[in-house]
NUNU-543151 format. One record per residue (C-alpha): residue in one letter; x, y, z. Coordinates in pm, 1 decimal. Example, Ala and Ser with C-alpha at 12.3 -4.5 7.8 and 13.67 -1.06 7.14 Angstrom:
BEGIN
resn, X, Y, Z
A, 1230.0, -450.0, 780.0
S, 1367.0, -106.0, 714.0
***
This chain:
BEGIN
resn, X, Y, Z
X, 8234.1, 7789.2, -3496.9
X, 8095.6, 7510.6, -3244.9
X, 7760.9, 7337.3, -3236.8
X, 7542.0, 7551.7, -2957.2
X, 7348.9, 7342.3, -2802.3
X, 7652.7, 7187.4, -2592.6
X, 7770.7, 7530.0, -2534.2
X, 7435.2, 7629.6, -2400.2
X, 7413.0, 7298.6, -2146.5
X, 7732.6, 7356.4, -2001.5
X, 7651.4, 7722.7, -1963.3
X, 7309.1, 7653.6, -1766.1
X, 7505.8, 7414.5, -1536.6
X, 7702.6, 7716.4, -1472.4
X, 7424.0, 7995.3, -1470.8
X, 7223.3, 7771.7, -1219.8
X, 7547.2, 7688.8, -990.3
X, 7569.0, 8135.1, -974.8
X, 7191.7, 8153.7, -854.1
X, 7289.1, 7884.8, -589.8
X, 7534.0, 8067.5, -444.9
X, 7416.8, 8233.1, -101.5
X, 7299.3, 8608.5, -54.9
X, 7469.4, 8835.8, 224.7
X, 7294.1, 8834.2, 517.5
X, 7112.8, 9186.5, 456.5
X, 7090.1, 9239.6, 881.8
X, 7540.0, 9216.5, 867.4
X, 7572.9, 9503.4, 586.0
X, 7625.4, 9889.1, 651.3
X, 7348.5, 9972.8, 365.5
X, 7475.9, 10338.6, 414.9
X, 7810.0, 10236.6, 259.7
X, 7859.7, 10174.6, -98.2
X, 8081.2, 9883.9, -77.8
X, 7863.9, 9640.2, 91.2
X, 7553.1, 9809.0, -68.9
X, 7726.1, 9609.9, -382.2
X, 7684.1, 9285.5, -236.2
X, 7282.9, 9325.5, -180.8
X, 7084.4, 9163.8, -397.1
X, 6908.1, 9386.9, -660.1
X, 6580.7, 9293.9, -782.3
X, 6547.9, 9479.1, -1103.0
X, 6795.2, 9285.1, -1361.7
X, 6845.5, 9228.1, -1678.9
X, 6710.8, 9523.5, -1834.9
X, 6757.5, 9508.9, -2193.8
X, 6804.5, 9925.9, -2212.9
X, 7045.7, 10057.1, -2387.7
X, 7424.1, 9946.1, -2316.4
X, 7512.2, 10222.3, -2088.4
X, 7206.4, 10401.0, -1982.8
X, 7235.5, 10640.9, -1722.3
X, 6893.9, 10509.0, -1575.8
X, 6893.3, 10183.0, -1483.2
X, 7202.7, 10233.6, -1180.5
X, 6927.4, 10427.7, -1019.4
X, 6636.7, 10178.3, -1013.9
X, 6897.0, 9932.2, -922.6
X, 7044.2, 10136.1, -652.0
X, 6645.1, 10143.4, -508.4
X, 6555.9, 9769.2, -547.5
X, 6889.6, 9719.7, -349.2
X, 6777.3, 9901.7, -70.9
X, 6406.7, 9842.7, -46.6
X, 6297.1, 9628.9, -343.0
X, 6134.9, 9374.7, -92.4
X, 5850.5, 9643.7, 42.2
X, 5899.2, 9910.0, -251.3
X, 5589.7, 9986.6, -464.4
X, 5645.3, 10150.4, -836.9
X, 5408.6, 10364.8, -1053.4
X, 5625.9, 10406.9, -1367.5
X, 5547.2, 10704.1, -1554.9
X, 5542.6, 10624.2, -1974.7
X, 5905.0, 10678.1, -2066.2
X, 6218.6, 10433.3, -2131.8
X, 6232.2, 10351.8, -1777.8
X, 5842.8, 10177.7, -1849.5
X, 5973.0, 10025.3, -2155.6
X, 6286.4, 9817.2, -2058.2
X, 6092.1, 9780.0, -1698.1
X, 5793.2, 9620.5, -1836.0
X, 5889.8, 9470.2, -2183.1
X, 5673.2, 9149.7, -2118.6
X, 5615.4, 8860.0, -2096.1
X, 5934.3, 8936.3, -1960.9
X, 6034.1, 9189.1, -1682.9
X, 6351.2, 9286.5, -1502.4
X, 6153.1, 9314.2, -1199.2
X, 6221.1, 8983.4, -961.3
X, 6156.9, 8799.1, -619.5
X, 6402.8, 8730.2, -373.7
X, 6459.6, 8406.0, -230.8
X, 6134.4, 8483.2, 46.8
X, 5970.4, 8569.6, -269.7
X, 5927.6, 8928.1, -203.6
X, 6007.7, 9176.2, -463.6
X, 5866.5, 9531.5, -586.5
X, 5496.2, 9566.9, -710.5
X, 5524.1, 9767.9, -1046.8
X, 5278.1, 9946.9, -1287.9
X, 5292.1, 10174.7, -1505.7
X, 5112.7, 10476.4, -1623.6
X, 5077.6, 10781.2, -1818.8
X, 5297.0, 11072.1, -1867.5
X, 5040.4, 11306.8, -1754.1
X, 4868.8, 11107.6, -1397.9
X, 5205.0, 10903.4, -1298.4
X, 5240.9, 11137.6, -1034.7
X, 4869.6, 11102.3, -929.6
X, 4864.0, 10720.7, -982.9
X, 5156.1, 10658.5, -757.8
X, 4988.4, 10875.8, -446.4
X, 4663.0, 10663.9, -518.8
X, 4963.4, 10356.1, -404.5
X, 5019.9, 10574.9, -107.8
X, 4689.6, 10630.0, 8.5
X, 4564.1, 10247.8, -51.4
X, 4808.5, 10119.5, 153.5
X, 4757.5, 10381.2, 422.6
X, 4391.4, 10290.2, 445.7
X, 4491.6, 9913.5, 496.8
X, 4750.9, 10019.6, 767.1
X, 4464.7, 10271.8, 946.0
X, 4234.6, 9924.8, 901.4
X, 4415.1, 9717.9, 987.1
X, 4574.7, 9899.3, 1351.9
X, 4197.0, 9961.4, 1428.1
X, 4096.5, 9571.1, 1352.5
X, 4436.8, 9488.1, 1587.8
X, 4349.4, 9685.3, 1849.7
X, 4008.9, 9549.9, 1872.6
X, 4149.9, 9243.0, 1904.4
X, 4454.4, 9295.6, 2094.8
X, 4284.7, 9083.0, 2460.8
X, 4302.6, 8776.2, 2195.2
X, 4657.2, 8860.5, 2103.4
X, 4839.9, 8945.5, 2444.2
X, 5137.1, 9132.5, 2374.8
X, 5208.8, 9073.0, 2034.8
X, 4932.4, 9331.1, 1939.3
X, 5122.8, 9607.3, 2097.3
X, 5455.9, 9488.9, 1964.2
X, 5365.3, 9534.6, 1676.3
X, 5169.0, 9883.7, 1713.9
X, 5434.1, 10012.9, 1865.2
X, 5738.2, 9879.5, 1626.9
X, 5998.9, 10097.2, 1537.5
X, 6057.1, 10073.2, 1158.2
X, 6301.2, 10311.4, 1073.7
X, 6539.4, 10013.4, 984.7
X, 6614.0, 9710.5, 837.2
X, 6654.6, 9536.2, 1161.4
X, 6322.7, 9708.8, 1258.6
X, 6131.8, 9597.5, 949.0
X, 6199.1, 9226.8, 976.3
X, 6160.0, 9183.4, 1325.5
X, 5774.4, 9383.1, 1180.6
X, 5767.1, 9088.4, 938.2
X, 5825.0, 8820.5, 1228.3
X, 5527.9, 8986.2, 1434.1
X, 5276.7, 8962.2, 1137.6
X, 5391.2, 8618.2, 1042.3
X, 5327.9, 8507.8, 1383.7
X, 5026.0, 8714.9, 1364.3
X, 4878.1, 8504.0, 1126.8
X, 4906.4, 8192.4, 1291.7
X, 4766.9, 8330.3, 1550.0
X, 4447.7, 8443.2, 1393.8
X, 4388.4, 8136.5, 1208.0
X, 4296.8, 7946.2, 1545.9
X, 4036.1, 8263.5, 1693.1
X, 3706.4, 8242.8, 1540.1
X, 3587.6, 8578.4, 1518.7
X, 3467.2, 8748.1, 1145.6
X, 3749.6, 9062.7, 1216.8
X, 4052.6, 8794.2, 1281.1
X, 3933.6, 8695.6, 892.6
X, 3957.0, 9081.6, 796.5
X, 4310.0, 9129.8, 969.0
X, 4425.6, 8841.5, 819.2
X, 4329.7, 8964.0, 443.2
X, 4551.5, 9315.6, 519.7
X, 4814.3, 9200.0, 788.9
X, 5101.5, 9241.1, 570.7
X, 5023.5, 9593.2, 520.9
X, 5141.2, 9647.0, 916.4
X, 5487.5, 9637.4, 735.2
X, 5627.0, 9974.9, 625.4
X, 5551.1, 10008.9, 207.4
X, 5793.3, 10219.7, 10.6
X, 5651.7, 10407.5, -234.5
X, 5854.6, 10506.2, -511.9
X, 5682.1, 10745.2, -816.9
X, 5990.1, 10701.0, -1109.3
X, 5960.6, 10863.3, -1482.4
X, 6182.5, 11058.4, -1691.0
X, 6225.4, 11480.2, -1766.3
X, 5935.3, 11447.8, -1981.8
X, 5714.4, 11358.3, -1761.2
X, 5840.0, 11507.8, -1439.9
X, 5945.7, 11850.4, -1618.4
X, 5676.4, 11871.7, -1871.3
X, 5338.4, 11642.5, -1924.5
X, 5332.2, 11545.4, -1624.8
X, 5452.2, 11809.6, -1397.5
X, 5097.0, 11906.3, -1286.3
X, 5035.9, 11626.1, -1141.4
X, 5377.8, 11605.9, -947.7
X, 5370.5, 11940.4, -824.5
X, 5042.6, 11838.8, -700.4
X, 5158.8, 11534.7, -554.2
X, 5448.6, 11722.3, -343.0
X, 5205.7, 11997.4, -244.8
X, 4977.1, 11761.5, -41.6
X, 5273.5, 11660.9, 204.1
X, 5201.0, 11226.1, 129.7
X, 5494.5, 11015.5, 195.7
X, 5591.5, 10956.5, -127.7
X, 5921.9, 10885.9, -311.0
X, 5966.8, 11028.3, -667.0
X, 6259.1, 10971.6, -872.1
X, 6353.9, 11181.6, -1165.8
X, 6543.3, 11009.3, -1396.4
X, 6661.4, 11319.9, -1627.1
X, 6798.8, 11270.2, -1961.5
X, 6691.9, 11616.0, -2041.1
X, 6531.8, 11517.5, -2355.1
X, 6238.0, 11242.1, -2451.2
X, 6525.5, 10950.8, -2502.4
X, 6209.1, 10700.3, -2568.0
X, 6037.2, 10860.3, -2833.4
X, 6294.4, 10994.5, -3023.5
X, 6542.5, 11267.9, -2836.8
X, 6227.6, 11561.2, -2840.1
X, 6353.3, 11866.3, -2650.8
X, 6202.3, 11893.2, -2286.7
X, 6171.1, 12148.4, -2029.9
X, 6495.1, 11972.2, -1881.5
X, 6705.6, 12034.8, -2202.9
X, 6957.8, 12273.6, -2128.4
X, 7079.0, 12594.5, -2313.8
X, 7252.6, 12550.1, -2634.4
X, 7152.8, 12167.8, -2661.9
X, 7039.1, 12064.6, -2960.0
X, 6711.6, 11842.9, -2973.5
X, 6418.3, 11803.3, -3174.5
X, 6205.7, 12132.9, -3223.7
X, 6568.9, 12296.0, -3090.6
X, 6748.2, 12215.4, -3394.0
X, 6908.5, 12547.4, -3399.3
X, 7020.9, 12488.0, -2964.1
X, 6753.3, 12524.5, -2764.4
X, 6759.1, 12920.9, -2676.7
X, 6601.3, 12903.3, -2313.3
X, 6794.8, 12794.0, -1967.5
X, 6684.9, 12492.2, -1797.9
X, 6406.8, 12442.2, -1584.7
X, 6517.9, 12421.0, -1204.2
X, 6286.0, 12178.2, -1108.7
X, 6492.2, 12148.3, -746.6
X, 6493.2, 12513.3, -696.0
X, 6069.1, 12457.1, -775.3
X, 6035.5, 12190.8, -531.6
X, 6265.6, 12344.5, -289.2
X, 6009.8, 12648.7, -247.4
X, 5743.3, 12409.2, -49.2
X, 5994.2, 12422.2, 268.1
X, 5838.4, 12095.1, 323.4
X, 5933.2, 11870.5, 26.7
X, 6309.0, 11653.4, 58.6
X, 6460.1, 11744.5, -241.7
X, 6794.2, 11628.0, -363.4
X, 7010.2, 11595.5, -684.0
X, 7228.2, 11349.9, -731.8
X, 7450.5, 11226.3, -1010.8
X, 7621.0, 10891.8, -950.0
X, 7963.5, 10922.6, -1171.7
X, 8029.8, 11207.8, -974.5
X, 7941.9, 11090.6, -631.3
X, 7815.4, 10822.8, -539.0
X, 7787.6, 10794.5, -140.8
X, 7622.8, 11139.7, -214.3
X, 7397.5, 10969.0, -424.2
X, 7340.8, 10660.4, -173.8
X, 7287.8, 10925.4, 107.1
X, 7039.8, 11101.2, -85.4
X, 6823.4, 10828.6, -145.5
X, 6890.8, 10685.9, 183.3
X, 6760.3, 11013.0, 324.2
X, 6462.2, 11083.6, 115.9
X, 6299.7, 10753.0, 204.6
X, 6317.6, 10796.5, 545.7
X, 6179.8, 11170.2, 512.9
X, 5812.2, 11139.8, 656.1
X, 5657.7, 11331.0, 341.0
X, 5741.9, 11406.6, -5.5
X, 6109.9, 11353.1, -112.4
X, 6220.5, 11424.1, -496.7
X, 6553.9, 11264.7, -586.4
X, 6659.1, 11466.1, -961.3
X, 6903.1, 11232.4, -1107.4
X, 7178.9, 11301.2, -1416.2
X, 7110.1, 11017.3, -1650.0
X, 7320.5, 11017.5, -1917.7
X, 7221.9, 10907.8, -2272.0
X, 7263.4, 10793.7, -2604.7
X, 7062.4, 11078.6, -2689.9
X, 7335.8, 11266.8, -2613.6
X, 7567.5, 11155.1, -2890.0
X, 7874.1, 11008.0, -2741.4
X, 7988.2, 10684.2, -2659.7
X, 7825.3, 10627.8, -2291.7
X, 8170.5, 10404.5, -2197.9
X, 8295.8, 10757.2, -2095.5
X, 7917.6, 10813.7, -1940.0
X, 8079.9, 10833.7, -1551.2
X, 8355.7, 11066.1, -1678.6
X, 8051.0, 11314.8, -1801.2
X, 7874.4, 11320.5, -1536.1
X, 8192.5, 11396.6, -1336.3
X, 8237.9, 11697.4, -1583.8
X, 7903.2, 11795.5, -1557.3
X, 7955.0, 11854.7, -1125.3
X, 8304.0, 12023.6, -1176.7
X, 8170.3, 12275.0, -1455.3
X, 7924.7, 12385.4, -1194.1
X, 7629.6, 12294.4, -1447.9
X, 7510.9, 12023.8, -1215.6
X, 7528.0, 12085.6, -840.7
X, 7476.7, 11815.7, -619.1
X, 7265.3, 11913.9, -329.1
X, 7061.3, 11801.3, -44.2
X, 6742.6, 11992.7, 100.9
X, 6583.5, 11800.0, 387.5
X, 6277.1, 12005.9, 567.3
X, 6377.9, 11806.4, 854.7
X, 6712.7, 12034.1, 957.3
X, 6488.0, 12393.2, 987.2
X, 6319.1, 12240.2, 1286.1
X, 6654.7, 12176.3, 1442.4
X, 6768.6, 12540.6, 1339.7
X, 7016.6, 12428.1, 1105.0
X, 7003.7, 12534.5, 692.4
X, 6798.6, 12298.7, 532.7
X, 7015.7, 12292.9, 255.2
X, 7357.9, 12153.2, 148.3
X, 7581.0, 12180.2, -85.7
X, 7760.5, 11854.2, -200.3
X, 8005.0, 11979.7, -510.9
X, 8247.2, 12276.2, -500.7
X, 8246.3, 12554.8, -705.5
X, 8271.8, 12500.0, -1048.8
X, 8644.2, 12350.4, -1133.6
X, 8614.7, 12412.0, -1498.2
X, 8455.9, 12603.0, -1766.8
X, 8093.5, 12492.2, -1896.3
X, 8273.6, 12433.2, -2258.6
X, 8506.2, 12097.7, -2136.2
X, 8169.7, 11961.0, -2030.5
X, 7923.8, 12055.6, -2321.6
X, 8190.6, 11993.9, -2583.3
X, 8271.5, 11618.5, -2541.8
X, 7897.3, 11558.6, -2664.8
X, 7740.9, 11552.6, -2999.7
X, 7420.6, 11770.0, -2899.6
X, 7630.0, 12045.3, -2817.0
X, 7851.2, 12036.6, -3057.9
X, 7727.5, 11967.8, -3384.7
X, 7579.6, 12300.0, -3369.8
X, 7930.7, 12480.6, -3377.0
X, 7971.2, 12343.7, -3750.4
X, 7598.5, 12430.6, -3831.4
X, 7542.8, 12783.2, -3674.3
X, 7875.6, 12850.7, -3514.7
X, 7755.6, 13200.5, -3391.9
X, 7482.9, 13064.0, -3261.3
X, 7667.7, 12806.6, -3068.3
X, 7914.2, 13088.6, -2949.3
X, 7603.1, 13322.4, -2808.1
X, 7393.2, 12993.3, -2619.3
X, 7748.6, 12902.9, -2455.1
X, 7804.3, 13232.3, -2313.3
X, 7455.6, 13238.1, -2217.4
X, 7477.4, 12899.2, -2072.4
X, 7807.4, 12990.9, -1883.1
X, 7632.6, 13282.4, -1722.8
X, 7349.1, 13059.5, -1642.0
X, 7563.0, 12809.1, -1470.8
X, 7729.6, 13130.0, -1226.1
X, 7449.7, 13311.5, -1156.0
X, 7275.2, 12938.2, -1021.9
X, 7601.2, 12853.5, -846.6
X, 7635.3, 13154.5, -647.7
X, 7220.1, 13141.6, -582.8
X, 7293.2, 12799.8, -382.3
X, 7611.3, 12905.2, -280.0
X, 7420.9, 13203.6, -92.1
X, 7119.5, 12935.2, -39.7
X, 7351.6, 12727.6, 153.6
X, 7518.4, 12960.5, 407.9
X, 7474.3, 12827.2, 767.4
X, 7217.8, 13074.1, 957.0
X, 7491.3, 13161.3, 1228.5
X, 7728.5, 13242.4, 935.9
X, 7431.4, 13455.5, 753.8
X, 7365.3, 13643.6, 1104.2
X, 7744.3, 13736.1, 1171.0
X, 7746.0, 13881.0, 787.2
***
């Protein structure tokens, strides 16, 4: 035992030398590669969730990659409880100051409140063009510079940046009222990413009104699915996400019904990006995924496996299950981009192979699925046949999904 307030100077000293230390310069890194996507700087820290959670990779993986422009609406869940515990938040600035705008909402209008994001800042953008244009014989070639920008990428977007921030110095010296206006919504002439994140229970269940409303009214939107497949935050309450033979609350017996395919439910639009992803497994597939769905010019829904404590094992072996979970076949990884039909080419692809191993080496190595083998064994024997059946019958449903059209017309 040592006196701690000595301890606690020398450790500031060091804790303030670490935030001196220099970022990577964002414009030199691949951000399509997962090695130097570790040295950007996240902007969602310090979480406080649960030591392991399968959620909180994701939202770091996004504030990596466009934390600077993103927007959040953050459906009710664990993801708006350890990303808004305030006064403190694990939401931060980087070193220009810029960092992502977060709210949250309810489990049942996240969906809606996050395309309310996207059609605010589309108004400002439509207002703000029209104001530039307007004024474009007071702002020479600047005005069509930045009209015209191509902001597809990060080089793109902050050469956009430089444009508006010489934009404003150039309005502050005309004295017109609409060089005031332009001013006030300038900085929404910089691509926004829009991000709409929440957990199984509100994506599968409350709130899945509202998203499938969201996705049917083609609004560039991102939504991330952080799937736990149970309510982790209020308790581990079975959801439409909880698979077969799980045990939950109100499924104490296994829960008797399959899944809900939300993918497969998205995937039906033809003009929704729809991917799911599981990190432990694969994670360039993941990176792609998200990479891809952000730059899709309409809705994109990213399903990710989140594993939990909810699902009674130590989370330590958390990347090892979700492994399991892609070789047993019970969670393909796939990518469906709308994008691909008008080129000819299927829309969908397959990321995982065939299932490597038998449902039962996944489902086994966690407490929800197990326990019930000591409390209704024959139960538990019936829901893992089912659930094995359930798992082929998907697998060969992409499998077919997936076939290359020039493949499908030689057959």
């Amino acid at each position: 035992m040592q006196s701690q307030p000595p301890l606690r100077e020398a450790e500031s000293d060091n804790w303030n030398f670490f935030l001196s230390l220099p970022n990577m310069d964002r414009n030199k890194l691949k951000v399509n590669q997962v090695k130097d996507i570790q040295l950007l700087e996240p902007l969602f820290e310090f979480s406080g969730a649960c030591a392991g959670c399968g959620e909180t990779p994701y939202i770091k993986l996004i504030s990596q990659l466009f934390g600077d422009r993103m927007i959040v609406a953050n459906a009710t869940g664990c993801s708006s409880i350890y990303g808004g515990n305030l006064p403190t938040t694990p939401y931060t600035v980087n070193q220009d100051g810029r960092g992502p705008a977060w709210s949250n909402s309810l489990f049942e209008d996240n969906a809606e409140f996050g395309m309310g994001f996207r059609l605010a800042e589309d108004k400002k953008n439509e207002f703000a063009r029209e104001i530039l244009k307007a004024l474009s014989a007071d702002l020479g070639g600047l005005a069509d510079g930045i009209l015209t920008a191509d902001q597809s990428t990060e080089t793109g977007i902050n050469q956009q940046r430089a444009r508006v921030a010489e934009l404003k110095k150039k309005l502050a010296g005309i004295q017109k009222p609409e060089a005031a206006q332009l001013a006030a919504v300038s900085d929404s002439l910089v691509k926004k990413s829009i991000w709409i994140v929440g957990g199984d229970g509100w994506a599968y269940d409350i709130g899945y009104g509202g998203l499938d409303h969201v996705i049917a009214s083609g609004r560039n939107v991102n939504i991330l699915v952080l799937d736990t497949e149970v309510y982790s935050n209020t308790g581990g309450q079975m959801s439409k996400a909880t698979p077969r033979g799980a045990v939950a609350k109100f499924a104490a017996g296994g829960k008797p019904a399959p899944k809900k395919d939300l993918a497969m439910m998205a995937m039906a639009y033809t003009t929704v990006y729809v991917a799911r992803v599981a990190f432990g497994a694969n994670d360039a597939q993941t990176v792609k995924a998200i990479l891809e769905a952000e730059a899709f010019s309409g809705p994109s829904v990213v399903i990710a496996y989140c594993h939990c404590i909810a699902h009674g094992y130590d989370l330590a072996n958390g990347l090892n299950q979700q492994k399991a979970a892609v070789n047993s076949g019970y969670w393909p990884l796939l990518r469906y981009n709308p994008d691909l039909a008008k080129e000819g080419k299927n829309p969908l692809q397959l990321d995982s192979k065939a299932p490597s191993i038998p449902l039962e080496q996944y489902v086994y190595q966690e407490t929800r699925y197990s326990m019930l083998t000591k409390s209704k064994p024959e139960q538990a024997k019936l829901l893992l046949q089912q659930a094995q059946e359930d798992v082929n019958t998907r697998w060969k449903l992409y499998e077919h999904m997936a076939v290359p059209p020039q493949d499908k017309a030689q057959s």
